[in-house]
KETIZA-890101 format. One record per residue (C-alpha): residue in one letter; x, z, y. Coordinates in Angstrom, 2 decimals. Each point is the difference from the previous one (the first is absolute). Example, Ala and Ser with C-alpha at 12.3 -4.5 7.8 and 13.67 -1.06 7.14 Angstrom:
2
+---+---------+---------+---------+
| r |      px |      pz |      py |
+---+---------+---------+---------+
| A |   12.30 |    7.80 |   -4.50 |
| S |    1.37 |   -0.66 |    3.44 |
+---+---------+---------+---------+
This chain:
271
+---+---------+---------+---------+
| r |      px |      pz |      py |
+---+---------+---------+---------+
| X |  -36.69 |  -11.79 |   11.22 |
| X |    0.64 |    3.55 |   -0.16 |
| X |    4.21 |    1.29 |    0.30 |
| X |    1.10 |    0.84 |   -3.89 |
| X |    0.48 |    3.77 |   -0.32 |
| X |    3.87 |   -0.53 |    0.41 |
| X |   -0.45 |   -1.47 |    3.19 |
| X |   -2.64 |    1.76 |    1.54 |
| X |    2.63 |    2.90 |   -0.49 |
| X |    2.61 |   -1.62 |    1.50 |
| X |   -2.03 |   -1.00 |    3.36 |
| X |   -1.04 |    3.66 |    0.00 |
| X |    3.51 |    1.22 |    0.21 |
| X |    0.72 |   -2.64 |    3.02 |
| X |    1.93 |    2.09 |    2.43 |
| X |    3.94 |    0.24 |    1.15 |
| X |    2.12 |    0.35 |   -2.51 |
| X |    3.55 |   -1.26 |   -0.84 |
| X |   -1.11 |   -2.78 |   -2.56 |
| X |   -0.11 |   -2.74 |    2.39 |
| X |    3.58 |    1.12 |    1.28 |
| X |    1.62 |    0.50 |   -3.43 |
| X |   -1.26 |   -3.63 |   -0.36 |
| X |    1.53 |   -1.49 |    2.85 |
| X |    3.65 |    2.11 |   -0.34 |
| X |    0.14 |   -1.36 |   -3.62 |
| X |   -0.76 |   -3.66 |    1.21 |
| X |    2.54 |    0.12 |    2.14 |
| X |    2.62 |    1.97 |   -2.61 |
| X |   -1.25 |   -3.18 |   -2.29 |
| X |    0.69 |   -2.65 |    2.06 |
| X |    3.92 |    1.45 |    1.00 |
| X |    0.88 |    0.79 |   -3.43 |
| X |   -1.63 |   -3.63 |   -1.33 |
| X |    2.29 |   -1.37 |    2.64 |
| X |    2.93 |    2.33 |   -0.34 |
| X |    0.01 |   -0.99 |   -3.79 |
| X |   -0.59 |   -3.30 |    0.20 |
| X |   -2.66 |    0.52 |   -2.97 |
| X |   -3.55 |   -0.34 |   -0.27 |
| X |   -0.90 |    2.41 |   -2.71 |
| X |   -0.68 |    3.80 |    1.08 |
| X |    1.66 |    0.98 |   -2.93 |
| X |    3.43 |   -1.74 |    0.64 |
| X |   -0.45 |    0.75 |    3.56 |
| X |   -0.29 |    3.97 |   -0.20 |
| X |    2.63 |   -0.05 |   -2.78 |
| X |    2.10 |   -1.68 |    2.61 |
| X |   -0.84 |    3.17 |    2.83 |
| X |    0.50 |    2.20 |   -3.14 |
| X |    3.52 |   -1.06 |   -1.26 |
| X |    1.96 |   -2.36 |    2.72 |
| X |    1.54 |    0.98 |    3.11 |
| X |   -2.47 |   -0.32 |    2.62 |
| X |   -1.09 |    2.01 |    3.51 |
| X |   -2.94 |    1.72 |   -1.97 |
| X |    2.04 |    0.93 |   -2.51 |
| X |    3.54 |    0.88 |    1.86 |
| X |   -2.56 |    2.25 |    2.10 |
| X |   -2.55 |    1.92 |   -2.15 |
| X |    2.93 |    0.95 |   -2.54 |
| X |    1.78 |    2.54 |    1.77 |
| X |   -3.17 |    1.69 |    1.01 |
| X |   -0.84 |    0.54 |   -3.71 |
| X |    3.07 |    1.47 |   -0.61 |
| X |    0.24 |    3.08 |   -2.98 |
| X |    0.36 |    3.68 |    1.57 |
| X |    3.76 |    0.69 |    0.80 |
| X |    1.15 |    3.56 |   -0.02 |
| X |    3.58 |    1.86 |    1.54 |
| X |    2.21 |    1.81 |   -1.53 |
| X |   -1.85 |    3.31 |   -0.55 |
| X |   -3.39 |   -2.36 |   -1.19 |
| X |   -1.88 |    0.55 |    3.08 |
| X |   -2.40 |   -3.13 |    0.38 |
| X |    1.20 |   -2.25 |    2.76 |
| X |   -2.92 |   -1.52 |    1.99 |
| X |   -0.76 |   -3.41 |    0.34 |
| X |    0.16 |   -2.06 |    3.44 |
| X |   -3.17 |   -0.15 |    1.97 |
| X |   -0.43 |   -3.63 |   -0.61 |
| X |   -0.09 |    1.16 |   -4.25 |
| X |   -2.02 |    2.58 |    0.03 |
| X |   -2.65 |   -2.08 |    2.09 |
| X |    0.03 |   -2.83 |   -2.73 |
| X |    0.35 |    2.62 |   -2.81 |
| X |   -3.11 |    1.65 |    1.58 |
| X |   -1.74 |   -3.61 |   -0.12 |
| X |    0.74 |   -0.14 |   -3.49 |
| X |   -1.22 |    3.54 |   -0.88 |
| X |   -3.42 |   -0.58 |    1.41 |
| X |   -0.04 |   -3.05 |   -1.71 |
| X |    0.69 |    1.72 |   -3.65 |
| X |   -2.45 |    2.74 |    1.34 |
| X |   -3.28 |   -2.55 |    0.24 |
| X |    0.85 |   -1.88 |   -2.67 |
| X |    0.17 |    3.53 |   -1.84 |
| X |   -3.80 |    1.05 |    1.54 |
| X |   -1.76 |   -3.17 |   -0.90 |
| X |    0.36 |   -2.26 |   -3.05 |
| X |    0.71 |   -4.01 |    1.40 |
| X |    0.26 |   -2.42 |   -2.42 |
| X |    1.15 |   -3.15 |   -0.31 |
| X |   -0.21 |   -2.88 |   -3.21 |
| X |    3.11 |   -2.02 |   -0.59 |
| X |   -0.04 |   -2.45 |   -3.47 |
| X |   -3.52 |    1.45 |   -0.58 |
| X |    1.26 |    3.59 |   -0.56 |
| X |   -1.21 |    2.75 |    2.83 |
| X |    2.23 |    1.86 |    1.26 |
| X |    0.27 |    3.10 |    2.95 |
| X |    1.91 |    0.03 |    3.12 |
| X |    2.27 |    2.28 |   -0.54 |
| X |    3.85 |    1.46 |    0.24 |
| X |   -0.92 |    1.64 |   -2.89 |
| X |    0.17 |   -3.02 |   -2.59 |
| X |    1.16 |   -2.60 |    1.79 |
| X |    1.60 |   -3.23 |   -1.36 |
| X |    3.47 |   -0.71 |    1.71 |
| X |    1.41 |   -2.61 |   -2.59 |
| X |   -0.65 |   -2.38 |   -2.88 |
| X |    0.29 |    0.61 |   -3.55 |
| X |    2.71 |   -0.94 |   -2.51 |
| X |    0.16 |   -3.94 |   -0.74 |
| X |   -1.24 |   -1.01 |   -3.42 |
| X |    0.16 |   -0.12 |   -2.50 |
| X |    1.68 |    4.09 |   -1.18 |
| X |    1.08 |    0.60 |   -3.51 |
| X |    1.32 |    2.67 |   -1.20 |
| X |    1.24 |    0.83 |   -3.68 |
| X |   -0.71 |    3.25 |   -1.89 |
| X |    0.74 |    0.73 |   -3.88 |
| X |   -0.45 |   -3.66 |   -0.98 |
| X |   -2.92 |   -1.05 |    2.05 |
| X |   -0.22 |   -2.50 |    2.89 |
| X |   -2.37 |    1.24 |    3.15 |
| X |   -0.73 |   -2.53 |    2.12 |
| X |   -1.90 |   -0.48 |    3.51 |
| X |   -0.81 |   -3.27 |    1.08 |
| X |   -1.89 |   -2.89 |    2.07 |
| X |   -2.37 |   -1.75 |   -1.67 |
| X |   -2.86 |   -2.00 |    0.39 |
| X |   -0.44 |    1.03 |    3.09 |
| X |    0.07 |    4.26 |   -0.67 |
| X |    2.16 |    2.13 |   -2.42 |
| X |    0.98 |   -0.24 |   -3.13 |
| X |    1.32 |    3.29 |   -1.67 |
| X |    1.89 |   -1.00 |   -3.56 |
| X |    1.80 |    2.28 |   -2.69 |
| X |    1.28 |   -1.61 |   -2.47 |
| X |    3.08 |    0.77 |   -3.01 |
| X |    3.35 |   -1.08 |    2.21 |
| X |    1.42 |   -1.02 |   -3.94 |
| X |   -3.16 |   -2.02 |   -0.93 |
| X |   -2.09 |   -1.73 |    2.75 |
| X |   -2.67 |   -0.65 |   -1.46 |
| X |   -0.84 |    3.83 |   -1.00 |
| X |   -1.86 |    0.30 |    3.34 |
| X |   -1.68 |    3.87 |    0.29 |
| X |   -2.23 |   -0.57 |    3.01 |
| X |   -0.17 |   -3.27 |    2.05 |
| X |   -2.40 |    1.46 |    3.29 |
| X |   -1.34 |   -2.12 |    2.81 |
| X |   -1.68 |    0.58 |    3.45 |
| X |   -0.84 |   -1.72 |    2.66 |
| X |    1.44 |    2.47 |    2.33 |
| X |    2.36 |    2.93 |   -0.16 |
| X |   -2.09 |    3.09 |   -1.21 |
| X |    1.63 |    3.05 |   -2.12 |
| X |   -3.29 |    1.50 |   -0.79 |
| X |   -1.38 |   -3.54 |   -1.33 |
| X |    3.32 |   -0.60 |   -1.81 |
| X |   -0.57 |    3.66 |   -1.86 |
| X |   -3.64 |   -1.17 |   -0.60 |
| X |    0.81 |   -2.51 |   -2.10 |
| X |   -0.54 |   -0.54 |   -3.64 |
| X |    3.42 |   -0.53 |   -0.69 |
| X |    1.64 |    2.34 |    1.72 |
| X |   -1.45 |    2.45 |   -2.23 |
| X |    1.61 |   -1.82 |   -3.29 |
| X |    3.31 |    1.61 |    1.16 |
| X |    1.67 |    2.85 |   -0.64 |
| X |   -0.41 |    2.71 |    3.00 |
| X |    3.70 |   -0.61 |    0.97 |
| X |   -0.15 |   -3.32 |    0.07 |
| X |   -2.94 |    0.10 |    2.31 |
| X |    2.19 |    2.51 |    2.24 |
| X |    2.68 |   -2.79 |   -0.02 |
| X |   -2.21 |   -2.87 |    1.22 |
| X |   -1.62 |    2.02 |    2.64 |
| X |    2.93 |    0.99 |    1.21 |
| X |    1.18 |   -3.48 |   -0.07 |
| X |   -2.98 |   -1.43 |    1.20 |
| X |   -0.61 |    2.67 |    3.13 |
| X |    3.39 |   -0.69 |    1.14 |
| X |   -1.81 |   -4.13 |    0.49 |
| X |   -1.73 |    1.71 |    2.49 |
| X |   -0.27 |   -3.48 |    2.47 |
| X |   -1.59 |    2.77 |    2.46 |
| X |    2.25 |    3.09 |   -0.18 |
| X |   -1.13 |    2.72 |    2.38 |
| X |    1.56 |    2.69 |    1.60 |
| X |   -0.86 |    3.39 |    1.37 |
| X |    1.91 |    0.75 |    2.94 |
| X |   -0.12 |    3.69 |    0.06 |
| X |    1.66 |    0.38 |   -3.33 |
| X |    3.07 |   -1.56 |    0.35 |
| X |    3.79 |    1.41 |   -0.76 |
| X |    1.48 |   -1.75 |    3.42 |
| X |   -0.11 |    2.71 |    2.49 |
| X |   -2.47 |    0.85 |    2.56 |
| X |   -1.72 |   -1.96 |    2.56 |
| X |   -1.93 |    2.67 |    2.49 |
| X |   -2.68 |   -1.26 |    2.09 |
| X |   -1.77 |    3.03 |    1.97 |
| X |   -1.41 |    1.72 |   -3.02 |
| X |    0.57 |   -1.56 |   -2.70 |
| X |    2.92 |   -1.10 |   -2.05 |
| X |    0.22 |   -3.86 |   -1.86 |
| X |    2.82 |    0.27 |   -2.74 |
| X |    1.30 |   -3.66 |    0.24 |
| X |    2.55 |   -2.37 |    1.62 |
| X |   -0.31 |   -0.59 |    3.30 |
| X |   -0.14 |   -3.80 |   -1.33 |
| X |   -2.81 |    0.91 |   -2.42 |
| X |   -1.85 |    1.53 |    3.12 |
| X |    0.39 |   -3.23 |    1.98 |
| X |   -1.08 |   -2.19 |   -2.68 |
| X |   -3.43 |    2.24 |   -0.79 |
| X |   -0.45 |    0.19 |    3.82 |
| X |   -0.38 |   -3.60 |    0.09 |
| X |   -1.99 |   -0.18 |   -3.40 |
| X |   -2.76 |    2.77 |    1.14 |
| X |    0.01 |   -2.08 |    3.30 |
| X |   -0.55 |   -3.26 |   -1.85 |
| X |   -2.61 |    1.57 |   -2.41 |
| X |   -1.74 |    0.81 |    2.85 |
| X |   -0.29 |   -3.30 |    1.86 |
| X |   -1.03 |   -1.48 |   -3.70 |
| X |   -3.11 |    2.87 |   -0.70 |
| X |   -1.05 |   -1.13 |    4.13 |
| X |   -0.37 |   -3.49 |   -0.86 |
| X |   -0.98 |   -0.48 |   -2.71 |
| X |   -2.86 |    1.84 |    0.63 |
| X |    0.80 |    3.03 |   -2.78 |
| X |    0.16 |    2.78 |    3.01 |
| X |   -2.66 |    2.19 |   -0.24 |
| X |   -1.62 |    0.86 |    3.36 |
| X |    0.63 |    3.68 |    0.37 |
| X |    2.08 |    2.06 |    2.94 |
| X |    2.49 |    1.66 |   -2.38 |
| X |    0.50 |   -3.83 |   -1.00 |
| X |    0.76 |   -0.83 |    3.48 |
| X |    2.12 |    2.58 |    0.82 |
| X |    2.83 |   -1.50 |   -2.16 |
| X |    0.28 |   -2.83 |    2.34 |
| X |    0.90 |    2.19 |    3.75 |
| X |    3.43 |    0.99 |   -1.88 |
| X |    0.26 |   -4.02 |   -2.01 |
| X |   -0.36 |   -1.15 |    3.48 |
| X |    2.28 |    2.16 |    1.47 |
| X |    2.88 |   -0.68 |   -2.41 |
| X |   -0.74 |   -3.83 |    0.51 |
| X |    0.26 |    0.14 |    3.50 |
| X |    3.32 |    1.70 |   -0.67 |
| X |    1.29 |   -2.82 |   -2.07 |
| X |   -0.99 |   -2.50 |    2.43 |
| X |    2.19 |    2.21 |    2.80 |
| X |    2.90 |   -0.85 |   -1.86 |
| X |   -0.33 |   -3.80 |    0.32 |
| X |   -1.93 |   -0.18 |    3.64 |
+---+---------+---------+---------+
């Protein structure tokens, strides 16, 4: 039986590269924070390397430090050891930024990237929020969202009473009765409703919190929000692998020298 297309294509690009690596490092990076954690799941796992005190963490934070500056604002240069990780990072960003990786999570595709990146979860629910008389609500139920306005005096006067199976603003404004209200009502549930966001992303070059400078380019974050995404764009990565969503191509590939490279780093910290 003849290879499928896909995999024909893959056995055609058989040749050194730094998948099988990247692979490897990250087992290993698994199986320390797993035990360092003492949890199973990935996700409690890397929130622990993200958040608690720990040798990857104690280690990789300094390095991602913001620019610092004397007296007369003359940039002060990082230590070797930073601008080597920095540099990592930067080349990272930089083939992530020259070829479009994507990844699924909850059925939604999304790219690789420190661009739009998702560092936290959204607000619990449900919201509310009361404007000139009327109740907006955001809410769980039946499984997806329910989006209510309704008269805060009388109850039962319900407006608009929307629900989806998942979060989705443009679905929410394509409904029929979304369009029964008045256009600032609409503005208020959107606004109330975007702010549900269960999958709030952030771009990480148009922050307020100072500057983080790695070779050539500048990220406009916390050196936290850095450390976090690091780990998320690393993680991303390891998911679009294997699961099988990587596409077989060398700008693809490239991505993983520098993920490798910054694993490796993380696993210095705890050798």
């Amino acid at each position: 039986m003849a290879l499928p297309p896909h995999a024909q294509e893959w056995m055609n690009r058989a040749e050194i590269d730094y998948i099988g690596p990247f692979v490897k490092a990250w087992a290993a990076f698994n199986a320390w924070y797993r035990h360092a954690s003492q949890q199973r799941r990935d996700s409690e796992g890397l929130r622990f390397v993200k958040l608690s005190p720990n040798p990857v963490r104690n280690a990789m934070m300094p390095l991602l430090r913001q620019a610092q500056r004397d007296g007369h604002g003359v940039l002060i240069p990082d230590q070797e050891p930073a601008q080597k990780f920095k540099l990592l990072v930067r080349d990272l960003h930089v083939c992530l930024d020259n070829f479009h990786i994507e990844t699924t999570r909850d059925e939604v595709v999304e790219r690789i990237s420190f661009r739009s990146i998702c560092l936290g979860r959204g607000p619990g629910l449900p919201q509310t929020n009361d404007a000139y008389g009327l109740r907006y609500t955001v809410e769980r139920a039946n499984g997806g969202l329910r989006s209510t306005v309704k008269s805060v005096g009388n109850p039962a006067d319900v407006r608009a009473q929307i629900e989806q199976a998942a979060f989705d603003p443009d679905a929410l404004q394509g409904h029929e009765q979304y369009g029964w209200l008045s256009p600032a009502q609409r503005a208020y549930l959107l606004d109330l409703y975007r702010r549900c966001n269960p999958r709030p992303m952030a771009d990480l070059f148009s922050g307020n919190d100072g500057e983080i400078i790695a070779s050539d380019i500048i990220f406009r974050c916390t050196d936290q929000c850095l450390f976090e995404a690091i780990i998320e764009v690393i993680y991303a990565l390891r998911n679009t692998l294997l699961h099988g969503e990587l596409q077989p191509h060398e700008q693809a590939f490239a991505a993983y020298e520098p993920a490798y490279r910054i694993v490796m780093k993380f696993l210095s910290c705890v050798g």
